[in-house]
C-alpha positions in Angstrom: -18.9 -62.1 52.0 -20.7 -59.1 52.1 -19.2 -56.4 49.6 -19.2 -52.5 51.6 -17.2 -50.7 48.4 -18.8 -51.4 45.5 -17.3 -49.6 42.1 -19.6 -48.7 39.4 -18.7 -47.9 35.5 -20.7 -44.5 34.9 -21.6 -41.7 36.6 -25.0 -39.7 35.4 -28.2 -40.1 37.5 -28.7 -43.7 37.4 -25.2 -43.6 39.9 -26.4 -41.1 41.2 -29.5 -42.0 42.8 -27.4 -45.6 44.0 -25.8 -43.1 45.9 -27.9 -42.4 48.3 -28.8 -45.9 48.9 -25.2 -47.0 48.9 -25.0 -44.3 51.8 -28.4 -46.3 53.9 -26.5 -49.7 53.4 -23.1 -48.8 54.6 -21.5 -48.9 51.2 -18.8 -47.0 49.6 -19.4 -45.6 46.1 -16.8 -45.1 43.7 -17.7 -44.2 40.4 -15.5 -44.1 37.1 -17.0 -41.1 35.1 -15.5 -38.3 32.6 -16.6 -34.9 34.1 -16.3 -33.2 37.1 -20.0 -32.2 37.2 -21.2 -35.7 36.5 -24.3 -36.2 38.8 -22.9 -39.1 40.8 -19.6 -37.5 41.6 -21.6 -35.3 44.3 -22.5 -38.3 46.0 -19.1 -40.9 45.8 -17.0 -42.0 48.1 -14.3 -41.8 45.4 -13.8 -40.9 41.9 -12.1 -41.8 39.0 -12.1 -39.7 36.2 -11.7 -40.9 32.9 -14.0 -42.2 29.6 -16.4 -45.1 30.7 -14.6 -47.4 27.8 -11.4 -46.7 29.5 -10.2 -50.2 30.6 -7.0 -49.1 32.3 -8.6 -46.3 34.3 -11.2 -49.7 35.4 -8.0 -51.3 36.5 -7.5 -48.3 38.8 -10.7 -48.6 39.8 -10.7 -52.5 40.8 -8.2 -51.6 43.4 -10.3 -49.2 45.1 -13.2 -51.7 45.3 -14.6 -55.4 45.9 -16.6 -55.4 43.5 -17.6 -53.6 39.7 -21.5 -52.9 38.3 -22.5 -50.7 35.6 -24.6 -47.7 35.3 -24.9 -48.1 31.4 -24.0 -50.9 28.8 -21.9 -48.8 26.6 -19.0 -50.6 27.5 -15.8 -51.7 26.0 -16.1 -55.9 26.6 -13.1 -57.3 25.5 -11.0 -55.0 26.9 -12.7 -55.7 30.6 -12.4 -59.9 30.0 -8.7 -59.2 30.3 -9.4 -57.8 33.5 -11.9 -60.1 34.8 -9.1 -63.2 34.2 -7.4 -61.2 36.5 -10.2 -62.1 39.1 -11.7 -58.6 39.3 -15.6 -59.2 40.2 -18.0 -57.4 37.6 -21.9 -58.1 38.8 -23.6 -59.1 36.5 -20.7 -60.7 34.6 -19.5 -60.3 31.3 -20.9 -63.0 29.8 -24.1 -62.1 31.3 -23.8 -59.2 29.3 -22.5 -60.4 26.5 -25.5 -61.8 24.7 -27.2 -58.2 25.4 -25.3 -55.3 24.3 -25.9 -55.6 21.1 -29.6 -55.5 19.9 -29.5 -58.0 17.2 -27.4 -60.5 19.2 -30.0 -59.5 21.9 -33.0 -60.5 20.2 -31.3 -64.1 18.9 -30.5 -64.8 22.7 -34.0 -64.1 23.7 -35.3 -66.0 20.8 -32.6 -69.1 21.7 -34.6 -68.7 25.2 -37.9 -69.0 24.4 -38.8 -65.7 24.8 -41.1 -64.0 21.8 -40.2 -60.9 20.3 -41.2 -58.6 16.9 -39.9 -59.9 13.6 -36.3 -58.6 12.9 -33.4 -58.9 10.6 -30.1 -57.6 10.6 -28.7 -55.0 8.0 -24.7 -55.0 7.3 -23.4 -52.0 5.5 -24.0 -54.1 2.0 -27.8 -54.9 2.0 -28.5 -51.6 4.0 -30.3 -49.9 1.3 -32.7 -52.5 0.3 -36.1 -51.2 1.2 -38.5 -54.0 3.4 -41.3 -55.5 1.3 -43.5 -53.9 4.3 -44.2 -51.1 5.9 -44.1 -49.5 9.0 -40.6 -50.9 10.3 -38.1 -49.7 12.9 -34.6 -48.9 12.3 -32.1 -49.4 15.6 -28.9 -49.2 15.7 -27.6 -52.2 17.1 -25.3 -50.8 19.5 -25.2 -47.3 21.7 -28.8 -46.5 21.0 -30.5 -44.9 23.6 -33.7 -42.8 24.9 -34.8 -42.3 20.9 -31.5 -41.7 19.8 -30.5 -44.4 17.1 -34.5 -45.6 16.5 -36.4 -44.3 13.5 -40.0 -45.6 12.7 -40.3 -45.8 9.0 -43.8 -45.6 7.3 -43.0 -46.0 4.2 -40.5 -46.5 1.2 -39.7 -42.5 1.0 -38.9 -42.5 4.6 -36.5 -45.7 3.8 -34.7 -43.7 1.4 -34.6 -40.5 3.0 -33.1 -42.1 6.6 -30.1 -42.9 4.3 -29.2 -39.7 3.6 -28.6 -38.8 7.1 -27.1 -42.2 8.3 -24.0 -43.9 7.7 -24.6 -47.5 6.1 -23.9 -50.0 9.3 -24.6 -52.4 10.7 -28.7 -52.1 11.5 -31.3 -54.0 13.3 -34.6 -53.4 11.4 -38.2 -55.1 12.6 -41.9 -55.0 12.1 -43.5 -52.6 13.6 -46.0 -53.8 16.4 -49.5 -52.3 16.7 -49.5 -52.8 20.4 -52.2 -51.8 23.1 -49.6 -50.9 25.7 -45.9 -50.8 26.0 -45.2 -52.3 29.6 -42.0 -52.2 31.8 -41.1 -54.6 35.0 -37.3 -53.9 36.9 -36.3 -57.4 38.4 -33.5 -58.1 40.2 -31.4 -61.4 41.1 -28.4 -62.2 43.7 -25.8 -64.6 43.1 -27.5 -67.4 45.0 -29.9 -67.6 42.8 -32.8 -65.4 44.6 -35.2 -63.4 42.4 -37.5 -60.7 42.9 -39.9 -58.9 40.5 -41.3 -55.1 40.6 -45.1 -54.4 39.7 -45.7 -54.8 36.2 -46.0 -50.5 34.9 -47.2 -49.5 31.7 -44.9 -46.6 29.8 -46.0 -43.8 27.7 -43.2 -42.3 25.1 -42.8 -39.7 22.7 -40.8 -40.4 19.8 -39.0 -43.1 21.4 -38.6 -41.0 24.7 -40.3 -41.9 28.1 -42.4 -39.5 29.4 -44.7 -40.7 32.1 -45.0 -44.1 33.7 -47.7 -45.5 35.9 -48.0 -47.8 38.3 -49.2 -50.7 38.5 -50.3 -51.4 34.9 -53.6 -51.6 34.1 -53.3 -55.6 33.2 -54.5 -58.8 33.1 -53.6 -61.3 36.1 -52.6 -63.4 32.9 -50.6 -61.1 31.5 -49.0 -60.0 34.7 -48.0 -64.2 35.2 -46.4 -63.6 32.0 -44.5 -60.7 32.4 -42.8 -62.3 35.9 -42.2 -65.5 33.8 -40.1 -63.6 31.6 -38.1 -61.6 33.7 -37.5 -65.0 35.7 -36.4 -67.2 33.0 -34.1 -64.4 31.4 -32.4 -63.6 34.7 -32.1 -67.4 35.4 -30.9 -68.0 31.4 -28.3 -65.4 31.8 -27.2 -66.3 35.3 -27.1 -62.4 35.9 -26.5 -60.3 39.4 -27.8 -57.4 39.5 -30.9 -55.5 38.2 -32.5 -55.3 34.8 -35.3 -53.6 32.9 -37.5 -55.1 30.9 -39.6 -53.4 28.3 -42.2 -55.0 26.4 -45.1 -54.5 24.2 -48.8 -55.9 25.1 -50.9 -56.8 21.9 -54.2 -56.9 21.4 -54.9 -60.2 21.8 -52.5 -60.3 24.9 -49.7 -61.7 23.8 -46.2 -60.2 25.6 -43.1 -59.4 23.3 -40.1 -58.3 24.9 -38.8 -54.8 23.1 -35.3 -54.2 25.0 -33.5 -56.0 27.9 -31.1 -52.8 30.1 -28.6 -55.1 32.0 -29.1 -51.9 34.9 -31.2 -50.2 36.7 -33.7 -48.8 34.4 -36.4 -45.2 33.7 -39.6 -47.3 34.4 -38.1 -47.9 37.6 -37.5 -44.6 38.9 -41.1 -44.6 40.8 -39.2 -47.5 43.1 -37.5 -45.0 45.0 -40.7 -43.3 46.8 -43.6 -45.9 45.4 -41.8 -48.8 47.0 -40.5 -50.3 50.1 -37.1 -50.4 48.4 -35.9 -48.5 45.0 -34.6 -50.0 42.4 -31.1 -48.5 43.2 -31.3 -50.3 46.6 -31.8 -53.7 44.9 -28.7 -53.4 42.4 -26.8 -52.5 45.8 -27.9 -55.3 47.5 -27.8 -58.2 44.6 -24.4 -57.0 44.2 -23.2 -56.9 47.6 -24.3 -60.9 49.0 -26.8 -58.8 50.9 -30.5 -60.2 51.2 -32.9 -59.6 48.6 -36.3 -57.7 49.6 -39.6 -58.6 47.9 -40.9 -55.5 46.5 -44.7 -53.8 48.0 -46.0 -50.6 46.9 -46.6 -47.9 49.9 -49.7 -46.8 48.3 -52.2 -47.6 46.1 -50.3 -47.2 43.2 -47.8 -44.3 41.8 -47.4 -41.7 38.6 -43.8 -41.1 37.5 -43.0 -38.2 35.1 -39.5 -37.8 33.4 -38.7 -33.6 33.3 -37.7 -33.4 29.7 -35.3 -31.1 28.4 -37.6 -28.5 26.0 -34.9 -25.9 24.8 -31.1 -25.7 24.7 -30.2 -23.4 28.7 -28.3 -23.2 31.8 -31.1 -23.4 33.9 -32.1 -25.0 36.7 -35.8 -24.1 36.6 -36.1 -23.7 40.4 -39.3 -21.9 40.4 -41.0 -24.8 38.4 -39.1 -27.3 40.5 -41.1 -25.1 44.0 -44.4 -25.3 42.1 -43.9 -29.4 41.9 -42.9 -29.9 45.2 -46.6 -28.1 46.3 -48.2 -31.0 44.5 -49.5 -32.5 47.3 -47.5 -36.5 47.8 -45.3 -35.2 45.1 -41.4 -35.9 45.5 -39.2 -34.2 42.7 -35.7 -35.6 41.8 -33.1 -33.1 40.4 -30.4 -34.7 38.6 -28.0 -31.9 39.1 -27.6 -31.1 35.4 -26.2 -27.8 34.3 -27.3 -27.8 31.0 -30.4 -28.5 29.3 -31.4 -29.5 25.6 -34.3 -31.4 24.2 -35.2 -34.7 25.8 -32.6 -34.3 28.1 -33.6 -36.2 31.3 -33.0 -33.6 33.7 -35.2 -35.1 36.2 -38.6 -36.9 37.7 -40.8 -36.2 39.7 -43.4 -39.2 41.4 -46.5 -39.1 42.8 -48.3 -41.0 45.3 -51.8 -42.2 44.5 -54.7 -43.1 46.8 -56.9 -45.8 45.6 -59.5 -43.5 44.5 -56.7 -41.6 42.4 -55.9 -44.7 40.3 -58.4 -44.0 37.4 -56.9 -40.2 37.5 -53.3 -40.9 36.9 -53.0 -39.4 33.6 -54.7 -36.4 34.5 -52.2 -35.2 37.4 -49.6 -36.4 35.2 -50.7 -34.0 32.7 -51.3 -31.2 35.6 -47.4 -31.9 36.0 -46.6 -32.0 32.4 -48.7 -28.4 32.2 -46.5 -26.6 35.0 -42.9 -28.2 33.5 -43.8 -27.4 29.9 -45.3 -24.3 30.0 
């Protein structure tokens, strides 16, 4: 059966972009978000207002819908398993999720899968404080960690003891520190008949732990390309999941693939999707969550340039003079995410360029063109 009101959990620009997909497809959006001037409440069908961990206000919205996804994985799980024994339909499902929510569980699942990834150990509030034997490490928090926030790269013992003065001692996920040659991305997507599709392979580009730029496709190996779509297709397959997931990943040297963080969602490094690509990301999650048919992905053009506008100082701005200057770029589409406030790192929107096949090798010179113009 073919699902036309599909609920999601969240409401910030990831729901918001589904919107206008959700609108192409027929489908009915209802969102459960806490403010009024969330992004996606410009663009639902229906609202419900209340905290995303809110399980009765979920409830609420399981009536208005055939079926719940997520826009984030900051989620309250055990109060939503009471809800799906009542036979409300979360894509992916909860135990999908289960195994990835938390980074240290996370990393043991994808281990228990055959999937490689960095060194790590877990730190409970009693062995927080002893320092590694070596250094550089990275700190995580193992839940609720997100765009930098919760990560700390340590490069020495001083740094180990200072970090502790900010922190509460928690639970902690810390792990060798990989000198890698690129940090890759892949969005994939699978239905719940079983049908997978995966996104070009992109490589990332972040400052301190932030995404700034993405392009597409990755300058890769065919090798390494085989492995990245082998991944994606054995965790989707492991885990059973509907829906869309992004991938991140780190490339060594010698070419060997670790996976750095699973998002059970749609996903930053996907963002290109929605002008690079036949079909966006945003599309896909619709669609593997609705019974409708999968698409294989194809770029439109030789190949795309994705930068995330940063947040560079605390405002109320909406910077619609620098917004007009990126729009003149020529093949240039900016998204707005409709925030009113600004504050550093603050994804506050992207814009995506189109590249000719002669453009490819120049990718990181428009994006710094664009950079120049939105951080000036």
């Amino acid at each position: 059966m073919k699902r036309k009101r599909v609920g999601v959990i969240g409401g910030g620009q990831l729901a918001w972009m589904m919107g206008e997909a959700a609108h192409s497809l027929g489908i009915e959006l209802i969102v459960q978000t806490p403010n009024q001037d969330d992004p996606a409440v410009s663009r639902a069908a229906d609202v419900i207002f209340a905290p995303l961990n809110d399980a009765a206000a979920t409830a609420k919205l399981a009536t208005l819908c055939d079926v719940i996804t997520f826009e984030n994985e900051f989620i309250d799980l055990e109060a939503l398993r009471a809800l799906a024994g009542q036979r409300v339909d979360f894509r992916p499902s909860l135990d999908a999720l289960s195994p990835l929510l938390d980074k240290y569980e996370q990393r043991l699942y994808l281990q228990q899968i055959g999937l490689s990834v960095p060194q790590f150990t877990s730190l409970s509030p009693e062995t927080a404080r002893q320092s590694p034997s070596n250094f550089p490490v990275v700190l995580k928090s193992r839940r609720h960690g997100y765009d930098g926030q919760g990560t700390f790269i340590l490069k020495n013992r001083q740094d180990w003891e200072n970090i502790w003065k900010s922190l509460q001692p928690g639970d902690m996920l810390v792990e060798e520190f990989v000198p890698f040659e690129k940090e890759l991305a892949v969005i994939a997507a699978r239905n719940d008949v079983g049908e997978v599709v995966v996104y070009p392979v992109v490589e990332t580009y972040q400052e301190n732990q932030v995404c700034r730029r993405v392009i597409a496709p990755a300058d890769i190996t065919v090798k390494v390309k085989q492995k990245v779509e082998a991944i994606a297709n054995t965790l989707l397959t492991q885990l059973q999941f509907v829906g869309v997931v992004g991938i991140e990943l780190f490339l060594t040297g010698d070419e060997k693939v670790l996976v750095n963080e699973i998002a059970p969602r749609t996903h930053n490094s996907g963002h290109y999707t929605l002008d690079g690509c036949n079909i966006s990301q945003f599309e896909m999650q619709l669609r593997a969550v609705s019974d409708l048919p999968l698409i294989s992905p194809t770029f439109k053009s030789a190949g795309t340039v994705m930068i995330n506008l940063l947040g560079y100082e605390y405002a109320c701005d909406d910077y619609y003079s620098k917004r007009i200057q990126l729009s003149s770029i020529e093949r240039a589409y900016v998204h707005w995410y409709g925030k009113t406030k600004s504050r550093p790192g603050r994804k506050l929107g992207h814009v995506t360029v189109l590249l000719g096949e002669d453009e490819l090798q120049q990718a990181g010179q428009i994006a710094d063109k664009i950079e120049s113009i939105w951080y000036c």
